[in-house]
N, C-alpha and C positions, 0 to 999 in steps of 0.2 A: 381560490385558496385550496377547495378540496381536488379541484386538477393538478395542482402544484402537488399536494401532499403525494397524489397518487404516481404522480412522474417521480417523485424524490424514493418514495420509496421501491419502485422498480429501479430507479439508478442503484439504491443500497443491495438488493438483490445481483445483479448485473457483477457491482464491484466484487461480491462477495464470491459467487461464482467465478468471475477470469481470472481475478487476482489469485484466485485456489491454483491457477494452472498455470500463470508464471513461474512459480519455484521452477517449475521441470525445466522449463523455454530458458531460464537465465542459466541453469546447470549445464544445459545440450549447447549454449551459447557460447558461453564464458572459456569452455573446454580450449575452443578454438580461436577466439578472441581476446583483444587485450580488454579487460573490463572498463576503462573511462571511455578508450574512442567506442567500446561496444553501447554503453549506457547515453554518453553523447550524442553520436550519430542518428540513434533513435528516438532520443526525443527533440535532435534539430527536423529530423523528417517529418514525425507527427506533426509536431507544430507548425510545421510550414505548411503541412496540406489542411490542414485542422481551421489555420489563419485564412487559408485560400477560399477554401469553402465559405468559412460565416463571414467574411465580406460578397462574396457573391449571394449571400442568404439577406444584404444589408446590415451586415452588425458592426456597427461603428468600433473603431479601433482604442485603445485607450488612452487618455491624454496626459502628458507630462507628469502631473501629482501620482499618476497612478501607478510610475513603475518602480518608485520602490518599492513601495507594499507587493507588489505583485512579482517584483524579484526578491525579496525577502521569505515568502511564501515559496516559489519555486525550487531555488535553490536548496532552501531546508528539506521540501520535502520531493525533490526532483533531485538534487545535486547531492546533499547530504543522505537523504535519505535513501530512495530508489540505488544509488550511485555505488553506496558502501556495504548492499545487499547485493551487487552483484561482485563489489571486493571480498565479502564474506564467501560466498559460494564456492571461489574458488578452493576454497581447504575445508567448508564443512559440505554433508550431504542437502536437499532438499528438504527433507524431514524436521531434522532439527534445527535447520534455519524458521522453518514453518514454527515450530514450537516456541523458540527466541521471539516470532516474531508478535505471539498472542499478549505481551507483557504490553502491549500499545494501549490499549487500554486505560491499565491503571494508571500509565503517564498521563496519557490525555484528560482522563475524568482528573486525575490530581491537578496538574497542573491548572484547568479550569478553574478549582474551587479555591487556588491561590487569589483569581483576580474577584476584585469589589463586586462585582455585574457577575461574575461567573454561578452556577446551577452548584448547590450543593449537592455529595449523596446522600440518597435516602437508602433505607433498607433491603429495600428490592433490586434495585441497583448494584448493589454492593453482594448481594448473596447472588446475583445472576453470574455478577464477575469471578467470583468465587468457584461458581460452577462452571463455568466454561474454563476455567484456568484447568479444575480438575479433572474435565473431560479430556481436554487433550493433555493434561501432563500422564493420564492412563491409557492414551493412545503411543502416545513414546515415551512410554516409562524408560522403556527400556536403552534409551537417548540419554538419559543424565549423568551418565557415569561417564559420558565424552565431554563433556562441559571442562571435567577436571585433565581433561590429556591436553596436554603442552604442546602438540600439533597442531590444535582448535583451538590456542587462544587468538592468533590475528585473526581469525573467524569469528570468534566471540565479541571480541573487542569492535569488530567494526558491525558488525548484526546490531549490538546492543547501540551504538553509537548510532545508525542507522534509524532504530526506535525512537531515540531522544530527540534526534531533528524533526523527524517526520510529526512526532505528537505533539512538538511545539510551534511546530509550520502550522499543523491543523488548528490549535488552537487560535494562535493567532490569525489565521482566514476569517475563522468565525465569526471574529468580534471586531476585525479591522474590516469593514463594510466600506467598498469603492462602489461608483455609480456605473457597472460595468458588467455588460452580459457575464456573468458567470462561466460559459462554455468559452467565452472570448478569453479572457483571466486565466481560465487554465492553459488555455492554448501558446500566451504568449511567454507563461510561465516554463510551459515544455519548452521553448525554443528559447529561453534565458537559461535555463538549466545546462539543457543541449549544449549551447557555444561554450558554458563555464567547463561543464565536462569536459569535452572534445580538444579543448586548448588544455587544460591540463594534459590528457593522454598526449595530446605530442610533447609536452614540456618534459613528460616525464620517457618522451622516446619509444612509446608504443607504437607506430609508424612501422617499426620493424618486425613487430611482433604479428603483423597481420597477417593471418592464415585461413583464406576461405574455403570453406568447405559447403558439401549441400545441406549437410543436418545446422549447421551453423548458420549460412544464412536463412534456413527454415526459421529457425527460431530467433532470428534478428526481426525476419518481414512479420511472423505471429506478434512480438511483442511493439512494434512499433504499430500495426493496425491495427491488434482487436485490445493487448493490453494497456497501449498507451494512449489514441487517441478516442476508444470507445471506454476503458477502464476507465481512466482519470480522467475524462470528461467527467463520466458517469459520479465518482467520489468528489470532485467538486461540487456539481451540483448539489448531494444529498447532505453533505456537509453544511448548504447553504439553508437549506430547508427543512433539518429535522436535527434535533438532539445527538451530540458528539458520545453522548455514551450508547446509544445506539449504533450512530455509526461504527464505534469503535469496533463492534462485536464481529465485522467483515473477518477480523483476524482469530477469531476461536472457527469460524466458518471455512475458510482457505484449507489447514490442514487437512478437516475434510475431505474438501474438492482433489489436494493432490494426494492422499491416502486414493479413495477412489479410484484415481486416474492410474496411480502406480499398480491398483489391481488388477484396472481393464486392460491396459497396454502393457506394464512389465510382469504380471503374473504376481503381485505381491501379496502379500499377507492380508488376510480378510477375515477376521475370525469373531465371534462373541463378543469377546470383551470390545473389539472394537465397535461395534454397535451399540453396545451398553454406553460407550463414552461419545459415540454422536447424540444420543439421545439425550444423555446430560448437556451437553454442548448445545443441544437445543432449548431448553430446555431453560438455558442462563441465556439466550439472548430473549426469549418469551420473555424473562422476570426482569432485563435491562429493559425493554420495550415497554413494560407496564410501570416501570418505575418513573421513566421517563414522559410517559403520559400521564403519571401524576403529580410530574412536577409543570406540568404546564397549565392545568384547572387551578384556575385563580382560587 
């Protein structure tokens, strides 16, 4: 059990980290692709080499009962979720898609404490999420005032939509428990996603819109091998093994990572205040972590 712990919680670090660096990968992507065959295509590839691999590893495939839970889960949080973050991108920046994307969270803990079995909040919990909201809403303060521009709503509307799948996919994984490698489940889940995406983009005539370039399939091949089959390996597994409001906190974490990255690679804004707000940001995932360890001592 304490190897288990220790693996789940390097998967939550792992998620929190790559997923910080797809913003940029889906922005450089999207530019030149249609977004469903771009969002498609990548998770029909993962999954397939994802499937290929843990059967040459022996991991038994899963059996009939199992796929609808396991397409129910995918698609929420592959097809709805993943799908409509990279429809959002196309009209807002990376930034404030990051910032949209920290509200997961309060879905997922909420939505939890709706069901019978579900983990209430306690205190500590709740003041972590508190602070991690205000670490990054002081990170892109300066982001809110595009919320209300009439350009960024079909950006808004599909980010927020994006949210609402994804933390009701996660929730439900949690507690809808199949007899099935976990790495298996995610992988066959990417490739149920995959074909739902990919047949829409042509239903909707994306086919013609295909425009390859090198920065484009850079960030097609980055998000299909380290974001999708080592990412979302990684958040399935942690999901399966440690408290959803922990997990959740991957998303006050991310902004970070692509804050960061926009400083190292595009020269971007690096300043005080933005250290002051990683530090709270840390700071609420410390007090989600400690809440959440005390909700599990009997």
């Amino acid at each position: 059990m304490a190897k288990e712990n220790f693996r789940a919680y390097l998967a939550w670090i792992a998620v929190c980290i790559i997923w910080g660096t797809t913003y940029l990968a889906i922005r450089v992507g999207v530019a030149d692709l249609p977004p469903m065959l771009f969002a498609g295509l990548r998770w029909i590839i993962a999954g397939t080499i994802f499937i290929l691999y843990l059967r040459i590893k022996g991991v038994n495939l899963p059996s009939k009962k199992d796929f609808i839970p396991l397409a129910i889960v995918g698609i929420s949080l592959l097809g709805f979720g993943n799908g409509l973050v990279v429809v959002g991108e196309q009209w807002m920046n990376s930034g404030l898609t990051a910032l949209l994307i920290t509200t997961v969270p309060f879905w997922m803990v909420g939505l939890e404490t709706l069901l019978p079995q579900g983990k209430k909040i306690n205190l500590l919990i709740l003041t972590g999420m508190i602070a991690g909201l205000a670490g990054v809403s002081l990170i892109f303060g300066s982001h809110w005032e595009e919320l209300l521009d009439p350009s960024y709503l079909k950006g808004i509307l599909a980010i927020l939509g994006a949210v609402v799948a994804w933390s009701a996919g996660s929730v439900y994984s949690k507690y809808k428990k199949i007899g099935l490698n976990p790495l298996m489940g995610a992988a066959v889940q990417m490739l149920m996603a995959g074909l739902a995406l990919t047949t829409l983009g042509i239903i909707l005539g994306e086919t013609s819109r295909v425009n390859f370039t090198q920065d484009g399939l850079l960030a097609f091949a980055y998000l299909t091998l380290v974001g999708s089959i080592f990412g979302y390996g990684s958040y399935i597994y942690s999901i399966a093994h440690l408290p959803l409001s922990l997990v959740s906190t991957y998303a006050y974490i991310n902004p970070v990572i692509a804050l960061f990255l926009g400083w190292l690679i595009l020269d971007e804004r690096l300043d005080f205040v933005i250290l002051i707000a990683a530090v709270i940001i840390i700071m609420g995932v410390l007090l989600v972590k400690q809440g959440s360890r005390k909700q599990s001592i009997p």
